[in-house]
C-alpha distance (Angstrom), angle and dihedral (degrees) to the residues before:
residue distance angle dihedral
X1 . . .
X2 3.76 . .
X3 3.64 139.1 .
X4 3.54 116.9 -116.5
X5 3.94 99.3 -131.5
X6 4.21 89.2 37.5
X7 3.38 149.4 38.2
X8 3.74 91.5 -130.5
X9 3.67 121.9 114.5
X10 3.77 110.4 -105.2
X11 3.56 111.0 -108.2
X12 3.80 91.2 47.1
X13 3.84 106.1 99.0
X14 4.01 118.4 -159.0
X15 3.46 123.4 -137.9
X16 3.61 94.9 -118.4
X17 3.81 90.3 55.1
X18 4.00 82.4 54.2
X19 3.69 92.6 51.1
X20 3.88 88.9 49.0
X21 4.02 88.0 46.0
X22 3.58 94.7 55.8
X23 3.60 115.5 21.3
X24 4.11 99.7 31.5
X25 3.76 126.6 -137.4
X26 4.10 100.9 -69.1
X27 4.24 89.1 77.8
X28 4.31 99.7 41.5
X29 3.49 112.3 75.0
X30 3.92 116.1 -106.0
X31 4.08 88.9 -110.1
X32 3.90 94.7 62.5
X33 3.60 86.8 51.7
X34 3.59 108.0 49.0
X35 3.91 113.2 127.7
X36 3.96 88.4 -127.0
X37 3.93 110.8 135.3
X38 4.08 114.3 -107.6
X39 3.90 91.4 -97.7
X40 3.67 95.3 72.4
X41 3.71 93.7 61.8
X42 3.92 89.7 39.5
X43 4.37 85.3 121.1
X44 3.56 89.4 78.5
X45 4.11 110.7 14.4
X46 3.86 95.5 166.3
X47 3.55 98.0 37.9
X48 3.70 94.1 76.1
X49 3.94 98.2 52.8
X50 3.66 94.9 35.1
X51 4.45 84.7 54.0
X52 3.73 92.5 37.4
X53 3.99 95.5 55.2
X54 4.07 85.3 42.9
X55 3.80 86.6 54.1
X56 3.78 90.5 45.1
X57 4.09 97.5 53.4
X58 3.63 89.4 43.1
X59 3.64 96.5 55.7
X60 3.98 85.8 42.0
X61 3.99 82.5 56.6
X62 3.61 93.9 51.3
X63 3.58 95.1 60.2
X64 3.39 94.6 47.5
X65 3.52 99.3 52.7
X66 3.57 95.4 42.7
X67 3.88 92.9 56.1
X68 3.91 91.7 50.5
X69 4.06 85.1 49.1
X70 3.91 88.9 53.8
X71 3.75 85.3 48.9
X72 3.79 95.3 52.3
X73 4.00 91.0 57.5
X74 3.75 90.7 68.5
X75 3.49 125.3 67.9
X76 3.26 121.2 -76.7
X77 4.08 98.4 -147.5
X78 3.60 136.9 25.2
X79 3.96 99.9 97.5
X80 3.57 108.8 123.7
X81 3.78 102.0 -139.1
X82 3.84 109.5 -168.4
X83 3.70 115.9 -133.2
X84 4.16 132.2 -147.3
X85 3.27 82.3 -66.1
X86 3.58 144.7 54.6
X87 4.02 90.3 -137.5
X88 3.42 88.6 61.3
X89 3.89 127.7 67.7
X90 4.21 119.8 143.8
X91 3.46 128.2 171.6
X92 3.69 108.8 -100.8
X93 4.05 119.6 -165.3
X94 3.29 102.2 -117.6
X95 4.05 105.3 -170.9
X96 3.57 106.6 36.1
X97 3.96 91.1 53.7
X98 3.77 89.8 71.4
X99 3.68 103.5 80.3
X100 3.41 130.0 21.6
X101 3.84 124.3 -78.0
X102 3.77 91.0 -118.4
X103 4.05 89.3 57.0
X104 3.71 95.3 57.9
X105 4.14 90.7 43.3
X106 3.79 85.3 52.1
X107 3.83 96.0 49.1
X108 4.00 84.4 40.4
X109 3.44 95.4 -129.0
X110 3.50 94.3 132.6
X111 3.14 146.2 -5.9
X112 4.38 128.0 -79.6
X113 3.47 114.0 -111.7
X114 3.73 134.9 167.8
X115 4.30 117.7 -81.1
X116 3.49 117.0 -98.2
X117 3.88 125.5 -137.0
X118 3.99 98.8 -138.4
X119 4.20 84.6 -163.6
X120 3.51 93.0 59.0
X121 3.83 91.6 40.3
X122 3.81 86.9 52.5
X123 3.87 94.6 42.9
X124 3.60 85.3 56.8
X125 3.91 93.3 50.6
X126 3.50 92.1 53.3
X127 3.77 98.5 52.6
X128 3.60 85.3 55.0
X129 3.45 92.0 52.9
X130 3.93 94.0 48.0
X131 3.93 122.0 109.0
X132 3.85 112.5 -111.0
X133 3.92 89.6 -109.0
X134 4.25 136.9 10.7
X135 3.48 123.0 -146.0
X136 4.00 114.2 -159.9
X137 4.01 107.2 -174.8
X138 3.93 143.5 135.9
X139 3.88 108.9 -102.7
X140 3.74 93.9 -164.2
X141 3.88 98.5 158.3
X142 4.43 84.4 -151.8
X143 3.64 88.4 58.5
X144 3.67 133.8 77.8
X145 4.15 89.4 -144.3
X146 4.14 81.1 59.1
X147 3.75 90.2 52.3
X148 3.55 97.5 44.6
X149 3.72 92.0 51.0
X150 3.90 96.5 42.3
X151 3.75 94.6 48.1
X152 4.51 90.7 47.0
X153 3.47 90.2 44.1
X154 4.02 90.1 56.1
X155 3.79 91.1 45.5
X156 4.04 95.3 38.2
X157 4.04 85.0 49.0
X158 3.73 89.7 61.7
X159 3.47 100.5 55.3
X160 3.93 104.7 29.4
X161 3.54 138.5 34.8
X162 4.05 93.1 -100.5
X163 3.77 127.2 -163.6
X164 4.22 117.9 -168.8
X165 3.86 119.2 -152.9
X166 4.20 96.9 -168.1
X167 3.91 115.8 -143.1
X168 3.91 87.6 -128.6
X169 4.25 129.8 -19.6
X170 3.57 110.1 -39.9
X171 4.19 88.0 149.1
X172 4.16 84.5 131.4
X173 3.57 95.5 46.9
X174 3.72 96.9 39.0
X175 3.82 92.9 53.3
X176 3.68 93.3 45.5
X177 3.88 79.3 61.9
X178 3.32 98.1 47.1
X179 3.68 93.3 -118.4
X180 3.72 102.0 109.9
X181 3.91 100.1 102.7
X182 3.35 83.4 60.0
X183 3.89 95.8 62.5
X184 4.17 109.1 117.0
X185 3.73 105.1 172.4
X186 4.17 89.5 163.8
X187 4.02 92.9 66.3
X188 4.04 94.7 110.4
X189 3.82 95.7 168.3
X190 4.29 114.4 16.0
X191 3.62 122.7 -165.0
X192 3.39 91.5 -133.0
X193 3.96 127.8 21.7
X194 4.07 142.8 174.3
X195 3.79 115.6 -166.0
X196 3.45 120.7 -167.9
X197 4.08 112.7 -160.7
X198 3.47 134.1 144.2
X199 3.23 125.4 -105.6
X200 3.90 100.5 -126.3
X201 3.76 92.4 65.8
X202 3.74 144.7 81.8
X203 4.09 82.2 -72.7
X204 4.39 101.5 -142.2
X205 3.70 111.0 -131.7
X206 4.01 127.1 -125.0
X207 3.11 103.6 -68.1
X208 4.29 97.7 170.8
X209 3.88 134.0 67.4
X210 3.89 90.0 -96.2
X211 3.89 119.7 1.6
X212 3.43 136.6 164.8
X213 3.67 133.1 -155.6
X214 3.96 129.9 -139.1
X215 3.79 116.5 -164.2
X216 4.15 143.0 111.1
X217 3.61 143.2 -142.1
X218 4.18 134.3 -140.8
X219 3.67 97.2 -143.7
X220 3.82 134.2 45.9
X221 3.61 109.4 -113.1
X222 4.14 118.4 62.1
X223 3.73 118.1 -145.7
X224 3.72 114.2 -98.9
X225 3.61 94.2 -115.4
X226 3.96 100.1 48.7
X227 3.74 78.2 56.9
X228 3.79 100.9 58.8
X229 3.59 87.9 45.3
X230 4.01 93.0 48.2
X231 3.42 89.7 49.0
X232 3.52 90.6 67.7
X233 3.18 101.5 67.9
X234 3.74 130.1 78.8
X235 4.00 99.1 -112.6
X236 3.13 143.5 -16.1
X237 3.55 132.0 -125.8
X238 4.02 134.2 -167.4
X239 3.33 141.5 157.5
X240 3.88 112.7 -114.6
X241 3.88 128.1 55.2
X242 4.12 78.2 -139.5
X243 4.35 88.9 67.7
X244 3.70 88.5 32.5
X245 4.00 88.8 63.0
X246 3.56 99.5 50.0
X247 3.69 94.8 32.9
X248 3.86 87.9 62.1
X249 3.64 92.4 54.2
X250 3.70 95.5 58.5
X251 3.59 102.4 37.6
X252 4.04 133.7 63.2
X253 3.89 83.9 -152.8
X254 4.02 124.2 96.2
X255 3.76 112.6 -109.5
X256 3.82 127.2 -156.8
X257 3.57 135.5 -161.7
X258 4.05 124.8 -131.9
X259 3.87 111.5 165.2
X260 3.90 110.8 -138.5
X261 3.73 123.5 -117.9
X262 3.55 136.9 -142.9
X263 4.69 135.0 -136.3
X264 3.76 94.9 -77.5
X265 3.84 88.1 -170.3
X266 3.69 90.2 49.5
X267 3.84 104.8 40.0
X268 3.27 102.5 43.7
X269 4.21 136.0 149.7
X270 3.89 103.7 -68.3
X271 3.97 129.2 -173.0
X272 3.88 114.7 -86.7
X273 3.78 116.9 -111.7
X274 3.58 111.1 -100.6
X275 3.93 104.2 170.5
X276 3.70 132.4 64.7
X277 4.10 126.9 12.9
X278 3.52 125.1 -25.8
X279 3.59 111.7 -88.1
X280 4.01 124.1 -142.8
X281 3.90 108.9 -174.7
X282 3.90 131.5 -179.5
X283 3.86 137.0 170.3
X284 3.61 134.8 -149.9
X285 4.29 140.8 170.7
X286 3.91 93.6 -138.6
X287 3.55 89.4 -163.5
X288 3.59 85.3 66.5
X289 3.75 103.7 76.1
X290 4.29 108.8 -45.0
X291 4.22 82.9 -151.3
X292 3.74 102.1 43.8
X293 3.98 95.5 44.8
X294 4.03 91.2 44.1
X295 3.52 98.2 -158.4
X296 4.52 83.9 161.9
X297 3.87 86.8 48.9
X298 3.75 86.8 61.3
X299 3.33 100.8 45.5
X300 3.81 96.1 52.6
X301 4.05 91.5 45.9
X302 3.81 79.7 55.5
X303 3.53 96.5 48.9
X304 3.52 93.7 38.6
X305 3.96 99.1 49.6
X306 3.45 95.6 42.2
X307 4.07 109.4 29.0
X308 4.10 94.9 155.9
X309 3.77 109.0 3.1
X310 3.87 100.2 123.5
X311 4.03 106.3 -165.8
X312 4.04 90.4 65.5
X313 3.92 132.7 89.2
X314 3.75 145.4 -171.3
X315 3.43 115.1 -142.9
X316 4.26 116.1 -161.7
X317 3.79 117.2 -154.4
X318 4.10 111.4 -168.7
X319 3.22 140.9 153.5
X320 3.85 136.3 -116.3
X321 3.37 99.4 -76.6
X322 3.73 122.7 144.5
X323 3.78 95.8 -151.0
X324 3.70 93.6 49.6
X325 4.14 86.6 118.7
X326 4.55 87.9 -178.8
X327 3.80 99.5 142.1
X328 3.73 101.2 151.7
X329 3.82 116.3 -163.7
X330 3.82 90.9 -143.2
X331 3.82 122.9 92.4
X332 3.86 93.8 -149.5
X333 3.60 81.2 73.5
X334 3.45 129.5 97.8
X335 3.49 129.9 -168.8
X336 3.86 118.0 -157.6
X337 4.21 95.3 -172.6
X338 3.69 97.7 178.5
X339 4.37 146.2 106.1
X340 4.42 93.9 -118.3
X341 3.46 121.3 -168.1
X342 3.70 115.6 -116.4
X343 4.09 91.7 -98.4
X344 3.31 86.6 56.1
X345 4.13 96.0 46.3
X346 3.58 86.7 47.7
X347 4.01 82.5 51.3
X348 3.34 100.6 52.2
X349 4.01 87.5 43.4
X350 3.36 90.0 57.7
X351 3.63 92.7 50.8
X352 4.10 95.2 64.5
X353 3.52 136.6 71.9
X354 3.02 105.5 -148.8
X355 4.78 130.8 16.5
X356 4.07 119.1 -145.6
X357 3.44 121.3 -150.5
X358 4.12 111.9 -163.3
X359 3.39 99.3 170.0
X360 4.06 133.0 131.3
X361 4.05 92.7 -143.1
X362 3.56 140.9 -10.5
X363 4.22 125.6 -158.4
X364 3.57 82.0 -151.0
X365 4.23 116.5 -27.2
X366 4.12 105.5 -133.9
X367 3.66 87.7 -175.7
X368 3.84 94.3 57.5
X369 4.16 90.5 42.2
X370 4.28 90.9 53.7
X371 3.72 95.0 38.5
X372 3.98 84.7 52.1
X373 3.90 91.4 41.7
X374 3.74 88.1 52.3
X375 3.60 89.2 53.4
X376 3.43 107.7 -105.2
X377 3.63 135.4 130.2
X378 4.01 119.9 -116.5
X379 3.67 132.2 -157.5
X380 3.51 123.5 -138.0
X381 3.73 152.6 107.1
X382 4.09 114.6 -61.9
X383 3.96 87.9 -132.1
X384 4.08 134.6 103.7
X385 3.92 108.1 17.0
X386 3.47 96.5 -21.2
X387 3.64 85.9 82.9
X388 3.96 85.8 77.5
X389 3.64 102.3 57.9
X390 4.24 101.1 16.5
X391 4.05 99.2 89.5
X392 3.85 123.1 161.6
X393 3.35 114.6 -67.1
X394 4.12 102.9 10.0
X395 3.80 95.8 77.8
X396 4.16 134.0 40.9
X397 3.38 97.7 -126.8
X398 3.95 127.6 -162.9
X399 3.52 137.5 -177.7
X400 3.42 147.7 -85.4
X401 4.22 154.9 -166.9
X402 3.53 120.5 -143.7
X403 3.60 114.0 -117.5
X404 3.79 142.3 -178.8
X405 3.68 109.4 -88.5
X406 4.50 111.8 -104.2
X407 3.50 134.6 -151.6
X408 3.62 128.1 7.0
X409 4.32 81.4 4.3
X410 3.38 92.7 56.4
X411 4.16 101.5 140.0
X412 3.40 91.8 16.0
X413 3.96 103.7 107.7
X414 3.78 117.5 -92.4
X415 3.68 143.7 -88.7
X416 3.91 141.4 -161.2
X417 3.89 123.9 -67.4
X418 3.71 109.2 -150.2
X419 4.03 118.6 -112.7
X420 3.86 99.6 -107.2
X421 4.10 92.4 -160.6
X422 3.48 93.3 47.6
X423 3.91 94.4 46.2
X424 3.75 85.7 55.1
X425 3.67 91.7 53.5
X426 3.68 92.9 48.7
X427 3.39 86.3 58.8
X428 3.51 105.0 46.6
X429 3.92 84.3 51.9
X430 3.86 98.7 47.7
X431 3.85 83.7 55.2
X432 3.48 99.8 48.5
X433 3.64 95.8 44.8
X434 3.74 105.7 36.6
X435 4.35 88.4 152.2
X436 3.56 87.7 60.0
X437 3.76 91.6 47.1
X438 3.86 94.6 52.4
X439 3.86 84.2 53.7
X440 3.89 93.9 55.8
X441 4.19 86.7 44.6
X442 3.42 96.7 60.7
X443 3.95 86.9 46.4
X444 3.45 90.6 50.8
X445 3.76 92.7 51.3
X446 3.63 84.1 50.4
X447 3.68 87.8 59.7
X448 3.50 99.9 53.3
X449 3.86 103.3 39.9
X450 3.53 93.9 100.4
X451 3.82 91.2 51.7
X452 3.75 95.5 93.0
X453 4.06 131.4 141.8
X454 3.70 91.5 -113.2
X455 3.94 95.7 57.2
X456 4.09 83.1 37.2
X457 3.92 90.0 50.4
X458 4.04 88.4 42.7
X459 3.82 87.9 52.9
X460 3.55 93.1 51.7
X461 3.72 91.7 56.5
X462 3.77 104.3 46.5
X463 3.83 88.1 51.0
X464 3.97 86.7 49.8
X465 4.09 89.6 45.2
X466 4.02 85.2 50.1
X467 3.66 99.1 48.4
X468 4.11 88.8 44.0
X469 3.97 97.2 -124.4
X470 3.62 85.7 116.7
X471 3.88 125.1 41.8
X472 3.68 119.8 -116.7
């Protein structure tokens, strides 16, 4: 079947009938659309649909080009594309990434430049968005990890622009601080990052460009696998010459040593008791190792140096811990089974006469430091980190026999077993000479004056200025 104005099939559509679909009559010239049959054009049949489809295409063309020229007057950047992550947002050109480079250059629309790589561009973006150093840290307010990272972070925030990446939600404890606008839980890979993690954990590996990690142990031998991870880091940093010794053995990374401090306006030199019975006190996290805090060793040097003396006490300080299982049988004894705050530890510090330390080793002893600040004198052993605040005459010191490490340390080197007769005499004299054991308080809070956060926090950041994790 035939068309009526062709002698093309029907079904077969010209490209001048296209054209006329499309674009209407005011763009073809009048000629193509005279209403003249096909015959009186039969001098050149092909001419027409070959011309007509050129005419179509180039119009097509036209529009095209124009469009992308319209384009081209606005700018070409100033979108703010955000990235994975919220930390991140660069301006990405949105227009010229279309087409190739080459295209535009041919069309002259611009000029040819080089290819950018947008991940490097936003790499770069974000390191000049990062904070000058991250801390990543527990702040569990019942632990002495939490306290040593709350109190840095304070100090570290005053000097440097700090960013904290919390082990876990500490939001509450962190605002309470005033540290919660520096929260950044986005920062995948820092420049420059300080973890602070125990060492009896599932240690987390370096995860930044250079990192450091703060942290201590109570025995002498580190499990194999906290040293791989430890060895990925950059330094590391404790607070006792004792740790740094043994860490250095074990580890093909330096190690530096920055005492901790304690709240010089909150522990500070207090009046010694001089009413009612002589008070012995002593704290302990059970959970932490029942053997190498000795919580039963004190009781029995208690009961043993003092088996019916009536003006005398022994005052237990221990946290919430449901397998605590201290139920002495004597009512001299107090138990104090309870998380404090640190007004009321510095309280109940204030409250004794005199602070017992039976443990086998310390990585630093926070107990021993605040009872000292306080002003009062401590009994222990002159071994682990006690070494770096016990000096002669500020402490009552007694001895000890190096033993393989117990319990949950079992393999992991040994430590020192406190004398028990010589505890028992320490005692005996701390209670019958409580003048001469004000005197060696106030040298002991002599001792430890110095031992604030601020010079701990200061420490910190010359050793992270030396190793080149943080920029000087």
């Amino acid at each position: 079947m035939r068309c009526a104005a062709s002698t093309r099939p029907l079904g077969v559509v010209c490209p001048i009938d296209l054209v006329k679909l499309v674009d209407g009559p005011s763009v073809i010239p009048s000629f193509l659309l005279s209403d003249r049959p096909a015959s009186a054009i039969k001098s050149a049949p092909f001419i027409a649909d070959y011309f007509g489809s050129f005419l179509w295409c180039s119009f097509k063309v036209y529009h095209l080009v124009s469009f992308w020229f319209v384009l081209g007057l606005f700018p070409r950047s100033g979108n703010n594309i955000p990235y994975l992550t919220s930390f991140v947002k660069t301006k990405v050109k949105l227009f010229s990434s279309f087409l190739p480079s080459c295209f535009w250059h041919y069309l002259g629309m611009r000029p040819k430049r080089k290819p950018v790589n947008y991940f490097h561009e936003i790499q770069r973006q974000a390191d000049r968005e990062q904070k000058q150093l991250y801390v990543a840290a527990m702040f569990n307010p019942a632990n002495g990890y939490g306290d040593l990272a709350k109190y840095l972070c304070i100090e570290l925030n005053k000097i440097i622009d700090l960013g904290i990446c919390p082990y876990g939600d500490y939001s509450k404890e962190l605002r309470q601080s005033g540290l919660f606008d520096c929260i950044d839980r986005t920062m995948l890979r820092p420049k420059a990052l300080l973890s602070i993690q125990p060492t009896f954990s599932s240690m987390v590996k370096n995860l930044a460009v250079n990192g450091a990690t703060l942290t201590m142990f109570e025995s002498s031998i580190l499990h194999h696998e906290w040293r791989k991870s430890m060895n990925t880091y950059k330094v590391i940093i404790t607070p006792s010459h004792f740790n740094s010794a043994d860490f250095s053995e074990q580890l093909t990374v330096p190690v530096e040593v920055a005492n901790l401090g304690h709240d010089h306006n909150l522990f500070t030199l207090h009046p010694y008791p001089r009413k009612g019975p002589f008070i012995f006190g002593a704290a302990a996290h059970v959970g932490h190792g029942r053997t190498r805090k000795g919580i039963e060793r004190i009781i029995d040097w208690f009961c043993s140096a003092f088996p019916d003396q009536k003006d005398v006490r022994l005052s237990l300080k221990l946290n919430a811990y449901p397998e605590n299982g201290i139920i002495p049988n004597d009512p001299r004894i107090s138990v104090i089974e309870q998380d404090l705050s640190d007004e009321d530890c510095r309280d109940w510090l204030r409250s004794i006469h005199c602070y017992i330390d039976g443990s086998t080793f310390e990585g630093w002893g926070m107990w021993n430091h605040h009872a000292m600040a306080t002003g009062r004198p401590v009994i222990g052993t002159n071994y682990s980190a006690r070494c770096e605040y016990f000096k002669f005459g500020n402490h009552i010191p007694i001895g000890y026999r190096v033993t393989p490490a117990s319990d949950q340390y079992v393999g992991l080197g040994h430590w020192a077993m406190p004398d028990r007769s010589d505890a028992i005499e320490a005692m005996r004299w701390a209670f019958q000479n409580p003048s001469k054991c004000r005197a060696i308080g106030k040298k002991a809070h002599q001792t430890v004056s110095l031992m604030t956060w601020e010079m701990f926090a200061k420490r910190v950041l010359r050793i992270l200025k030396k190793h080149q994790i943080v920029s000087s």
